[in-house]
Structure formats: C-alpha cells, structure tokens
C-alpha positions in Angstrom: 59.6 111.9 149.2 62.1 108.7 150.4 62.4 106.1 152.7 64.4 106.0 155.5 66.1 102.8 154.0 67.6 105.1 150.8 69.0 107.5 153.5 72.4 106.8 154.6 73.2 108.4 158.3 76.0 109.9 159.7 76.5 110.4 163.7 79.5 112.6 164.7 81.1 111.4 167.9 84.1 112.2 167.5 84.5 115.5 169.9 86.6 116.0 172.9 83.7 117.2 175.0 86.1 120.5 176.6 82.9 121.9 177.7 81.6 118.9 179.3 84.4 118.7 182.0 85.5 115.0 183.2 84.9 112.3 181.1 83.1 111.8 177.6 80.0 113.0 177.6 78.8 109.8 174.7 79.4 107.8 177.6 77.5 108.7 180.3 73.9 107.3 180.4 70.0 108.3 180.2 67.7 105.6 180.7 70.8 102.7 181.6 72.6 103.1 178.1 75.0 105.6 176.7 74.1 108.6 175.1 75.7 107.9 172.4 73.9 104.3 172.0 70.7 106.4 172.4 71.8 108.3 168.9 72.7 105.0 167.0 69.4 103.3 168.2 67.1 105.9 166.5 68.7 105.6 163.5 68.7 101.8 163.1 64.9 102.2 164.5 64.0 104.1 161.8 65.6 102.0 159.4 68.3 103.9 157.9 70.1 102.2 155.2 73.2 103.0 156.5 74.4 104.1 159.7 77.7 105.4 160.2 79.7 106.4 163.4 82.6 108.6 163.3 84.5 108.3 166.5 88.2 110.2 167.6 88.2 111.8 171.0 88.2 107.9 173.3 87.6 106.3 169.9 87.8 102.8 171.7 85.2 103.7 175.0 83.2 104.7 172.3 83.1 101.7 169.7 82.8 99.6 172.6 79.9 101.2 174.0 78.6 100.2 170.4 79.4 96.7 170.2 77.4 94.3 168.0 74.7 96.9 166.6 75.0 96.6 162.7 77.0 100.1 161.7 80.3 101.2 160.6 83.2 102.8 162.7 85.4 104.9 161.2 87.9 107.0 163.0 88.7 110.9 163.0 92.4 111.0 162.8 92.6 114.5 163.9 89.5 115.5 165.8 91.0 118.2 167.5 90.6 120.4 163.7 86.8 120.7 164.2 83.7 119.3 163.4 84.0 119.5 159.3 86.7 116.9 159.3 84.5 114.4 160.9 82.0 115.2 158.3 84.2 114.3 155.7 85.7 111.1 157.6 82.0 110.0 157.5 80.6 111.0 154.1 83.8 109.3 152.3 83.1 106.7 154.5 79.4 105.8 153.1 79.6 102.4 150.8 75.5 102.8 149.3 74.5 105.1 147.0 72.3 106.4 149.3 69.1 109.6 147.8 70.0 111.8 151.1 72.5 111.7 153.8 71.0 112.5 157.2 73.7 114.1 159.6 73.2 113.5 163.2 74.9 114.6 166.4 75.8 111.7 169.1 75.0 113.7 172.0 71.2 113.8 171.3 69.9 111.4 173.4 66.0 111.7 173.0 65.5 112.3 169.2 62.4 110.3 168.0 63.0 107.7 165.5 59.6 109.3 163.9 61.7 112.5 163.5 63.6 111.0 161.0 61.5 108.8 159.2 59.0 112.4 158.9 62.3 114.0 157.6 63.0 111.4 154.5 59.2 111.5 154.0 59.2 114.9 153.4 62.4 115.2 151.5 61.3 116.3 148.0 64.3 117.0 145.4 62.1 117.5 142.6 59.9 119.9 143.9 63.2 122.4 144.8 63.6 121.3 148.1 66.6 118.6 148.9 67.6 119.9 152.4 64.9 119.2 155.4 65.6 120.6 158.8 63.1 119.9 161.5 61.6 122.6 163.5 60.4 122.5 167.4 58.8 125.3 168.9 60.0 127.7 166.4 63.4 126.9 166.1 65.4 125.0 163.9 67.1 121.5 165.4 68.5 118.4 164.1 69.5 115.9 162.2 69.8 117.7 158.9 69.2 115.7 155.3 71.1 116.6 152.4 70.1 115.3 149.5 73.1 113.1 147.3 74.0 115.8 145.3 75.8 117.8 148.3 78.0 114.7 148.7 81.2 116.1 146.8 80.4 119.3 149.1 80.5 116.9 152.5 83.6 114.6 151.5 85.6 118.1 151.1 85.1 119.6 154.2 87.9 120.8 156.6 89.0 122.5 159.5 85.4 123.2 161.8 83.5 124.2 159.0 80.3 122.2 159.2 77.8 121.8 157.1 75.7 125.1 158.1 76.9 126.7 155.0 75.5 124.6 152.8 71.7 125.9 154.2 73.1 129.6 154.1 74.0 129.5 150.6 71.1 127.3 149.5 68.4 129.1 151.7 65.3 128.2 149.1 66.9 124.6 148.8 65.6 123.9 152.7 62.5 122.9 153.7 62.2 123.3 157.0 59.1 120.8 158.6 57.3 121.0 162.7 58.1 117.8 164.4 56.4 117.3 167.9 60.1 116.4 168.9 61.9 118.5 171.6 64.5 116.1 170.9 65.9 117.4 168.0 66.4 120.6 170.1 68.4 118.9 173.3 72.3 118.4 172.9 74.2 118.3 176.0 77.1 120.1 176.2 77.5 120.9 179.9 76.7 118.6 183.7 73.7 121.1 183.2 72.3 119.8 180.0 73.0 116.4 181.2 70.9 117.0 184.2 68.1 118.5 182.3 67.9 115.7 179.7 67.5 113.5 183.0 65.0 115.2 184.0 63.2 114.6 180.8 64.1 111.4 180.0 
C-alpha cells in the first residue's frame, strides 16, 4: 500500500494519431479543454508526486495546451518508432525516487482521479503483488503501476514494444483491482471514439 504522492506518473502523448485522421487528437476538447489537459489534470488531482508528459508528434501544440500546470515536458525524438521509446523517454526522465511508476495514456479523457489514488492504495510489493491494473466491467483498462523495481526494464525499452510484456512474463506479480471507472476503458482513437466520449462526457 502507497500514496499517490510516492508514485511518479508518466502520460504518453507523443503519437501521430494516423488513425484519428485530421489533426491531433490531444487537442481536441471534451468539456472546453483538451483531451490531453483532461489526462494531466487527473494526475495532478490525485496528487502524483510527479507527473511527466512525453510529447513528439506536434510536440509544441501540445506543451502549449499545457501551459503553467506544474509537470515536466520531455520530448520523443523519434516517435514514429512506437510507443516503447516514449516509455523510455519518460522513465529516464523521472528526477524522484518514486515506490511505483503509474503509466498513463493522454488520450483518456474521463479517468477518475479516484482510479488512481485506489491503484497506489492497493499497490502491495510485499505481499507479491507490485503491478496493479484496474478492471471495468470485466476487462482490464488503464493506467498501469509498476512498482520501482521494473524501472531498469522501462528506461530500456525500444522500438513499439510497450510495457505489456512486463504483465505477460510476471502474470502472479499483477493484481488486478474493480474500479467503478469506465474511464479507464475509453481511449479515442477514431472521430467515432471521440464522439462517443462526447456523449459521455
């Protein structure tokens, strides 16, 4: 069991949304603010102790849309190579000495800042379990939490190789947790999801 304040968390934003069609999909708004400022806001509202953004694809639109909320930038260099480099960008990136990194996606909008804080609450390293997923309605959703000692594993990543392989290889590591949180299950990758998180909202 943690705090939210000994969790350091890392939003990927870095994506060229190919699927989305025109535009960047972090930019576009739900409730008068960018989707992406929707992602940072939970965090800092659950009182991360760090947040960190990694931006590439429209790096600048996207710091911009950020502007004066207290986290760190840091820039994919080659975004294009998949979604593991951006991992890495961010975990090197972390300055604290954080129990758990939290890894969050910056196209999901309407994640609870109670999802996260029931996350770090039921993050329990010594009991066997230092990787908590949430669940909604079954399924399993996001942000992950890894606990510190997956760091080395996160600042090496390459290519698109995320961080999924970490839960296949560790399976009795997770603990998997029901959240009342469809949030965690919404990402929008098409005009479709867009509309249906709208609809939501």
């Amino acid at each position: 069991m943690t705090d939210m304040t000994d969790v350091a968390v890392i939003i990927l934003a870095a994506g060229q949304s190919t699927r989305f069609g025109k535009g960047n999909k972090l930019l576009r708004t739900v409730n008068g603010d960018p989707i992406i400022k929707h992602s940072v806001q939970a965090a800092l509202n659950a009182k991360a102790g760090e947040v960190i953004v990694v931006t590439g694809h429209a790096a600048a639109d996207v710091e911009k849309a950020l502007q004066g909320l207290p986290v760190t930038l840091i820039r994919n260099a080659t975004p294009e190579i998949g979604m593991g480099t951006s991992l890495a960008v961010g975990a090197n990136a972390i300055r604290s000495l954080p129990s758990a990194v939290m890894i969050m996606l910056g196209d999901m909008p309407l994640i609870k800042p109670e999802t996260l804080r029931t996350s770090a609450s039921s993050f329990t390293p010594d009991n066997g379990h230092d990787i908590v997923v949430p669940m909604y309605d079954g399924q399993r959703g996001h942000p992950v939490m890894f606990g510190a000692k997956y760091m080395p594993f996160l600042c090496a990543l390459s290519g698109d190789e995320g961080a999924r392989s970490v839960l296949q290889n560790h399976p009795e590591r997770v603990r998997a947790i029901n959240v009342d949180d469809p949030g965690t299950r919404y990402d929008i990758d098409t005009e479709s999801d867009l509309k249906d998180i709208l609809s939501s909202a």
